[in-house]
C-alpha positions in Angstrom: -26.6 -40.2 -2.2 -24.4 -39.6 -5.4 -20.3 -39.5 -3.9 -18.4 -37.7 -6.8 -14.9 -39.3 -7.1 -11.9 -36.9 -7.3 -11.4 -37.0 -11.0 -14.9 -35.6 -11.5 -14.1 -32.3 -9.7 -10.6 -31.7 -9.9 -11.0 -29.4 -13.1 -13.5 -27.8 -10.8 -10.7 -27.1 -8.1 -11.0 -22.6 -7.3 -7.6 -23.2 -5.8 -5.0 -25.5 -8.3 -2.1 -24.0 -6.9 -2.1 -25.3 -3.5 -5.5 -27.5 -2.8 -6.6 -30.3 -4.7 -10.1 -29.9 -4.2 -12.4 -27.2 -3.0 -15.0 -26.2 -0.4 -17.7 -27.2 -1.9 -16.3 -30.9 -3.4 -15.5 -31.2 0.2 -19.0 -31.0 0.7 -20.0 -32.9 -2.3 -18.1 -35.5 -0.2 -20.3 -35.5 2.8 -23.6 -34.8 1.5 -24.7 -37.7 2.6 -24.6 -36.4 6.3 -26.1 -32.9 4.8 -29.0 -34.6 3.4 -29.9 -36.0 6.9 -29.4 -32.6 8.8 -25.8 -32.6 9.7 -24.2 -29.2 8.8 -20.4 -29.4 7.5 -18.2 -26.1 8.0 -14.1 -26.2 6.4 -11.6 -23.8 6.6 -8.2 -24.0 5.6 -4.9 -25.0 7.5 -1.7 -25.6 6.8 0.8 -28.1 8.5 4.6 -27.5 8.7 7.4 -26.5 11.5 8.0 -22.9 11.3 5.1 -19.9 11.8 3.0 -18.2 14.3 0.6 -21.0 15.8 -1.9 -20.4 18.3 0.6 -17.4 19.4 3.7 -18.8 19.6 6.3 -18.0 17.1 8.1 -21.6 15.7 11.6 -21.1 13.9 13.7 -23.6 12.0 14.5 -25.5 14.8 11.0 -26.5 15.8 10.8 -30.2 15.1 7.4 -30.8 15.5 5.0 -31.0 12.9 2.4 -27.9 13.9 -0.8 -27.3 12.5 -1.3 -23.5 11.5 -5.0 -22.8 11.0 -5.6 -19.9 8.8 -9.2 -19.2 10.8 -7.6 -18.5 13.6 -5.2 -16.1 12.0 -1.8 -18.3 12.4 0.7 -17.2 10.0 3.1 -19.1 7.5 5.7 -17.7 6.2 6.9 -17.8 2.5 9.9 -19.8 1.1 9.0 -22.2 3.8 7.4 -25.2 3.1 3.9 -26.6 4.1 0.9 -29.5 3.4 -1.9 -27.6 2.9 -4.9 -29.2 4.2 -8.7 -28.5 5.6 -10.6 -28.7 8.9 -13.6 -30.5 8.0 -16.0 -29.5 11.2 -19.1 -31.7 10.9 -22.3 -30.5 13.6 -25.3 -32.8 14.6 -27.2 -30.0 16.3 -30.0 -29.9 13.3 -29.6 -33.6 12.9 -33.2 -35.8 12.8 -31.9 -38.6 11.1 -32.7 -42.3 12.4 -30.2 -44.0 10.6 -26.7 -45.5 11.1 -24.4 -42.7 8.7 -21.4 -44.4 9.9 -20.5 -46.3 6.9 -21.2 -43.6 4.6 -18.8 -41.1 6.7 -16.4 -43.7 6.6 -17.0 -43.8 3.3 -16.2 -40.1 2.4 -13.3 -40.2 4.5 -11.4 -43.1 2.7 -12.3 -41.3 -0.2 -10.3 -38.3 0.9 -7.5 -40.8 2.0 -7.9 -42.2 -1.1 -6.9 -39.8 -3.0 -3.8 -38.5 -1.5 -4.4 -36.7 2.0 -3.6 -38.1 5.2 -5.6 -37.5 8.6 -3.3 -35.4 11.1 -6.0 -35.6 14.2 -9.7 -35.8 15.0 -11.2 -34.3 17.8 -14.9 -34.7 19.2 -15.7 -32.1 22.2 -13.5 -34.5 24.5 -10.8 -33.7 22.8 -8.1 -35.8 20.2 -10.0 -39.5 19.2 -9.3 -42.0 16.7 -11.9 -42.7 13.4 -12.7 -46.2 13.9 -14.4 -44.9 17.6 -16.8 -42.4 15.6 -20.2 -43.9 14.7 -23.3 -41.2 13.1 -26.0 -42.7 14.2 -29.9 -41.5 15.0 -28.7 -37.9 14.5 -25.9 -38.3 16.9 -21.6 -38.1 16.7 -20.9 -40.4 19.3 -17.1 -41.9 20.7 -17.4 -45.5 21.3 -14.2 -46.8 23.1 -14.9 -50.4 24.2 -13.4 -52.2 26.8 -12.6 -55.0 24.8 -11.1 -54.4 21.4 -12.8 -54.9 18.6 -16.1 -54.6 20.4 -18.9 -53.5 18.1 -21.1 -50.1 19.3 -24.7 -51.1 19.6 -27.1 -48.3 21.1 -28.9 -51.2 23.5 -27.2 -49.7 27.2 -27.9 -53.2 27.9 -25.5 -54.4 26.0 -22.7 -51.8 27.2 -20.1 -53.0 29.8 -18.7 -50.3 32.8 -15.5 -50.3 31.1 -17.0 -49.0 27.9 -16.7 -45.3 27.0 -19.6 -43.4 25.4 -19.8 -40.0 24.7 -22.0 -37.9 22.5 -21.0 -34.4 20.9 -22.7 -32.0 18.6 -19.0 -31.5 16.6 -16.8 -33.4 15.2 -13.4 -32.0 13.6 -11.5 -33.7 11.0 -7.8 -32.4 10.5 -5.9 -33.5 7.3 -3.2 -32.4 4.8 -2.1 -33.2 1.2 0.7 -35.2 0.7 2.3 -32.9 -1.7 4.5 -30.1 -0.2 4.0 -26.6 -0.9 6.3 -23.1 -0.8 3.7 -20.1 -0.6 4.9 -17.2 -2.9 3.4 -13.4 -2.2 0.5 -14.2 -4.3 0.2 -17.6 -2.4 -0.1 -15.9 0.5 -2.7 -13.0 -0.3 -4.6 -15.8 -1.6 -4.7 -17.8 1.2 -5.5 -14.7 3.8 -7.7 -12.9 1.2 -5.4 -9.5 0.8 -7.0 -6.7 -1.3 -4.0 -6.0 -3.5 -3.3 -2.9 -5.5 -1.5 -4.5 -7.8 -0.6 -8.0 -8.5 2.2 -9.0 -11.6 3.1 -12.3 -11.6 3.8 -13.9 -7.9 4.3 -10.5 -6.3 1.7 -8.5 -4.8 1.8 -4.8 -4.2 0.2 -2.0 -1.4 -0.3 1.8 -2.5 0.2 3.7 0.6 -0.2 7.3 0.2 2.3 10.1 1.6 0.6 11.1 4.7 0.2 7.5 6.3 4.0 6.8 5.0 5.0 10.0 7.1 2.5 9.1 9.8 4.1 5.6 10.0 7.6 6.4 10.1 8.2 10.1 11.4 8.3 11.3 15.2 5.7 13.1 16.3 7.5 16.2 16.3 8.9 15.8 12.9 5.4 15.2 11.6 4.3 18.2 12.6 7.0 20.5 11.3 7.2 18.4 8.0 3.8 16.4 7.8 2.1 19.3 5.8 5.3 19.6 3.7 5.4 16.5 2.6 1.7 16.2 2.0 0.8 19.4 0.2 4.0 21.1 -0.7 6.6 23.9 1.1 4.2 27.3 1.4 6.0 29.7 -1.5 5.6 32.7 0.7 8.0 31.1 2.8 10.2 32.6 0.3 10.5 36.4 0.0 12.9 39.2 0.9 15.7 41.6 -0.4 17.8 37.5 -1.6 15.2 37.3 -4.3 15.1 40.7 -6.2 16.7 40.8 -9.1 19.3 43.9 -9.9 19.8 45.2 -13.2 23.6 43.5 -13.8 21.8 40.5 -12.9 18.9 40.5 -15.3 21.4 41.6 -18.2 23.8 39.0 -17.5 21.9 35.4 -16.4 18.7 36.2 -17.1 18.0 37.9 -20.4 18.7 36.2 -23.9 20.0 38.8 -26.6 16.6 39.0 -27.9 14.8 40.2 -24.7 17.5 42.6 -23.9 16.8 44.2 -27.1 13.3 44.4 -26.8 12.9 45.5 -23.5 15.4 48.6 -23.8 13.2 49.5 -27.2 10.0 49.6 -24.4 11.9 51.4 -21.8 13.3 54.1 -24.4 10.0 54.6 -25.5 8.5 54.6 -21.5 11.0 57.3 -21.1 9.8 60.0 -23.6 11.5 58.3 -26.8 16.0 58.4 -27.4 16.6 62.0 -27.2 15.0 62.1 -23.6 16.4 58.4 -22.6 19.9 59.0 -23.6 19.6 62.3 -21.4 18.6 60.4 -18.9 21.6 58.4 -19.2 24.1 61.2 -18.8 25.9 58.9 -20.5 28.9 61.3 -22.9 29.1 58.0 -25.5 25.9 57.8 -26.2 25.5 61.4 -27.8 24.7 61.3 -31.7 24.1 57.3 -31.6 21.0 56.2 -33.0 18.8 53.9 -30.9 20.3 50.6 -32.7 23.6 51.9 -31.6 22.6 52.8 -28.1 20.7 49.6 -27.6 24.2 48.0 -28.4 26.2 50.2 -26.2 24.5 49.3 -23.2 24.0 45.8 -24.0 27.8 45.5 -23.8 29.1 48.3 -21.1 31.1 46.3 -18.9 29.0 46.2 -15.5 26.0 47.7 -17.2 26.5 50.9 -15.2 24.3 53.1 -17.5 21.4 51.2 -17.5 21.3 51.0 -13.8 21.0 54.7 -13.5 18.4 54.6 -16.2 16.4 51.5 -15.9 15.4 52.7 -12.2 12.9 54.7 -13.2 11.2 52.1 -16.0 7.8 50.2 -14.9 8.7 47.7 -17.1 11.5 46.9 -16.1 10.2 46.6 -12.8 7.6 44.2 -14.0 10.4 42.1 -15.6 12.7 42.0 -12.6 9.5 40.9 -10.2 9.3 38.4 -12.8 12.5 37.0 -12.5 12.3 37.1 -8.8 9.0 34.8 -8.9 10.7 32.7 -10.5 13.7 32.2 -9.0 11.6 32.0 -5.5 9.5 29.1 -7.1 12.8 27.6 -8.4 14.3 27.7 -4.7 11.1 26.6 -3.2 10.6 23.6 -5.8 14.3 22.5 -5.1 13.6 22.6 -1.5 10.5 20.4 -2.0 12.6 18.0 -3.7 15.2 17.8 -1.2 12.8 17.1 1.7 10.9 14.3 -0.3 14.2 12.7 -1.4 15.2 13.0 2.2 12.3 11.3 3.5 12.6 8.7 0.6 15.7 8.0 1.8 15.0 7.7 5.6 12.1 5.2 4.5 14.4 2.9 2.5 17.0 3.4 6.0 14.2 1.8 7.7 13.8 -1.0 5.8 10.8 -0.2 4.1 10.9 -1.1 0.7 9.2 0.9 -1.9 9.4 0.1 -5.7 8.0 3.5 -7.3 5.9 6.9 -6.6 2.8 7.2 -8.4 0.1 9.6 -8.2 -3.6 8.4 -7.5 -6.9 10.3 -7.8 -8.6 9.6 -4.4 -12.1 11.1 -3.5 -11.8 13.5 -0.1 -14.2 16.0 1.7 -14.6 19.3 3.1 -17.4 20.4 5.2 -19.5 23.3 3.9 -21.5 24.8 6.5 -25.1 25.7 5.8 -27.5 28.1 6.1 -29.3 26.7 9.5 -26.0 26.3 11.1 -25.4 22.8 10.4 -22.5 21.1 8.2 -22.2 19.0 5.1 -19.8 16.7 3.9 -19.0 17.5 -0.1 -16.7 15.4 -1.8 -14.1 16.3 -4.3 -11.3 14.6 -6.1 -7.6 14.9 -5.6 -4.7 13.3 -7.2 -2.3 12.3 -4.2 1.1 10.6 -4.1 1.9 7.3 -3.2 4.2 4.6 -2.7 3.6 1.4 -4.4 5.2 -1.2 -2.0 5.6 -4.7 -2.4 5.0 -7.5 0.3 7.6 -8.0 2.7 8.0 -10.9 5.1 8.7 -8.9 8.0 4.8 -7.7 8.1 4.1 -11.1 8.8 6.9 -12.7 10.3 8.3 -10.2 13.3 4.5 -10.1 15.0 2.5 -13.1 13.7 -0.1 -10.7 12.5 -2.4 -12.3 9.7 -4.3 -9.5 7.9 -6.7 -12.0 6.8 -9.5 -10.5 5.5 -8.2 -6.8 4.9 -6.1 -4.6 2.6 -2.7 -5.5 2.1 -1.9 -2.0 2.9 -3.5 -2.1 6.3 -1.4 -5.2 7.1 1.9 -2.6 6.6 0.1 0.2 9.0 -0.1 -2.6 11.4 3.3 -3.7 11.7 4.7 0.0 11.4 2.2 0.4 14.5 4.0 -2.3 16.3 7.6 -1.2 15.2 6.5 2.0 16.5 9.3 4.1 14.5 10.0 7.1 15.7 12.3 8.7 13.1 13.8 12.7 12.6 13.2 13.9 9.3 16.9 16.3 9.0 16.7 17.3 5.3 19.2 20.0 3.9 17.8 22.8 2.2 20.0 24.5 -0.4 20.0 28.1 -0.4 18.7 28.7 -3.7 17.0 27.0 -7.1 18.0 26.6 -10.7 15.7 28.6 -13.0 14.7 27.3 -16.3 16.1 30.1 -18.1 14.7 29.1 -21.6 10.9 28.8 -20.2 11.6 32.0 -18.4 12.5 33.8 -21.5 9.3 32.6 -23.2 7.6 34.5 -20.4 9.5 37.5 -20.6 9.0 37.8 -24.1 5.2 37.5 -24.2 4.8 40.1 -21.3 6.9 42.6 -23.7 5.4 41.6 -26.6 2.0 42.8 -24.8 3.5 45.7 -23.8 4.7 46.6 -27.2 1.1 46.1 -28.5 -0.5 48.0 -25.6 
């Protein structure tokens, strides 16, 4: 049996942050027991004061020096402190060996000692025991607890007095910790239960959780349903129609056209309407008689209330289409500032629960639809959407309030979990504004290209 001493495998350590050596130097350690058909299983545990332990939540108070066993899903906390340590679970039940392996397990434990970490407790199937009553021999972990002190095991029953205690058990557990304390950061801690991260910079560790689990996590069930969708995919524009959106004439002339636009547009509408002598007849309009169209154009530019051109312009197609066009827009204006003032409501009603959430980014994640086919049946065709999400990062209240672990799962499902126990029921109450602020210089651009067609047309 080759026994590699601690300075041979330290550089090999997978976990330098917090444990000196690693699962397999641990069994490096005990090969000598492997090679003879004992199996050795470790897992990682931590001892300290305050955590979840075997279901029982331990504050700053607690005095007693607790094992947490991260196996068995106990929880530790961060900014506390711990000594991180292994369970070292050592099974005879493929053993054939017909030698005495006590020496050489005593051997492998000293080393351990040797180095720095102190035994906390052994247990055999009875229960706690001490190491100088475990002997490995012919296969076997057996407890030898003489009457008499000091009394050496021998396997002759001959030899063995009615006072002496013999037991033999197919596991033997060895519990012990580092001398050096520890204080687990986020990344620590995802470490040490295996999170799947989204994102990790520096000690921090963060969860994407997209839009419609946030909502599903924190809204009411009646809120959810009036605002779930909302939230999710957007306020439906035709939600937004009637008399409130269409534009008059005084209107488009004085907030919506630039000079430019005005100019073109009553050059198309004079020539819609049978070219200037028929238009300014139309306008029945005494001070536009002998003007030229330049002069005209002016005239009704500047009339005070723009009376004329609402008598004429009533009649004009393209003007029509021009006003519809301005009424889109200002509906998608009051609809995209109603979208905003929901999400900043809900954004806000998150962060009122004390959820926090460092930024909103959008993610491409792979959905499906069912297509139905020919013989009746249905199939599942993915497609790709681009989705909003939170990034959030770790908080200790996921771990702390229920003693919930996550170990073994996405960080993100550790949230959903404690959300799930928190069981908020919140009401969504944004405030809607009756109207939206059009981007008048990008609606201009539109304007001008659907005259400019006209012109051409």
């Amino acid at each position: 049996m080759r026994l590699k001493k601690f300075f041979d495998f330290i550089n090999e350590s997978v976990n330098s942050d917090m444990y000196w050596i690693s699962e397999e130097n641990i069994k490096d350690i005990f090969q000598s027991l492997i090679d003879e058909g004992f199996s050795v299983r470790t897992s990682k545990i931590f001892t300290g004061y305050t955590g979840w332990s075997d279901g029982n939540y331990l504050d700053s108070q607690n005095k007693k020096m607790t094992l947490f066993d991260i196996v068995q899903d106990d929880v530790i906390f961060r900014r506390e402190s711990y000594f991180p340590g292994w369970r070292i679970c050592i099974y005879s039940d493929k053993a054939q060996s017909k030698d005495d392996l006590t020496e050489e397990f005593q051997s492998a434990i000293s080393q351990l000692e040797g180095e720095g970490y102190k035994i906390q407790q052994i247990e055999d199937e009875d229960g706690n025991t001490n190491l100088d009553n475990i002997h490995i021999v012919n296969g076997n972990i057996i407890t030898w607890i003489p009457e008499t002190p000091g009394k050496p095991y021998t396997s002759d029953k001959d030899e063995w007095s009615d006072g002496d205690i013999v037991s033999i058990s197919k596991e033997l557990c060895i519990y012990l910790y580092q001398i050096e304390e520890i204080t687990p950061t986020e990344k620590m801690l995802s470490e040490i239960y295996n999170w799947k991260c989204d994102r990790v910079e520096g000690n921090s560790v963060y969860c994407h959780v997209d839009i419609e689990d946030m909502a599903r996590a924190v809204l009411s069930r009646s809120s959810f349903q009036h605002y779930g969708t909302m939230l999710c995919d957007g306020i439906d524009l035709e939600n937004y129609y009637g008399d409130g959106y269409v534009c008059d004439i005084e209107s488009l002339f004085q907030y919506h056209l630039t000079s430019e636009n005005q100019e073109i547009l009553l050059k198309c509408a004079i020539e819609e309407l049978g070219g200037l002598e028929n238009f300014v007849i139309q306008c029945k309009n005494p001070e536009l008689q002998s003007k030229n169209e330049q002069e005209v154009i002016s005239y009704l530019i500047e009339e005070r209330f723009h009376r004329t051109l609402e008598k004429v312009l009533k009649n004009s197609e393209i003007t029509d289409t021009i006003r519809q066009t301005v009424s889109d827009w200002e509906r998608q204006a009051h609809c995209d500032a109603n979208e905003e003032e929901l999400r900043e409501a809900f954004d806000e009603l998150v962060s009122d629960e004390g959820i926090e959430w460092s930024k909103k980014i959008y993610k491409e994640v792979e959905k499906y639809y069912l297509k139905k086919l020919p013989d009746g049946g249905k199939q599942r065709v993915p497609y790709k959407e681009n989705v909003l999400h939170y990034e959030l990062p770790f908080q200790d209240q996921w771990i702390e309030e229920y003693g919930k672990s996550g170990r073994n799962h996405q960080l993100s499902s550790l949230f959903w979990e404690w959300t799930s126990d928190r069981y908020f029921e919140s009401e969504l109450k944004p405030r809607f504004s009756d109207w939206g602020d059009v981007n008048n210089k990008e609606l201009n651009v539109e304007i001008a290209s659907i005259l400019k067609y006209h012109i051409k047309n």
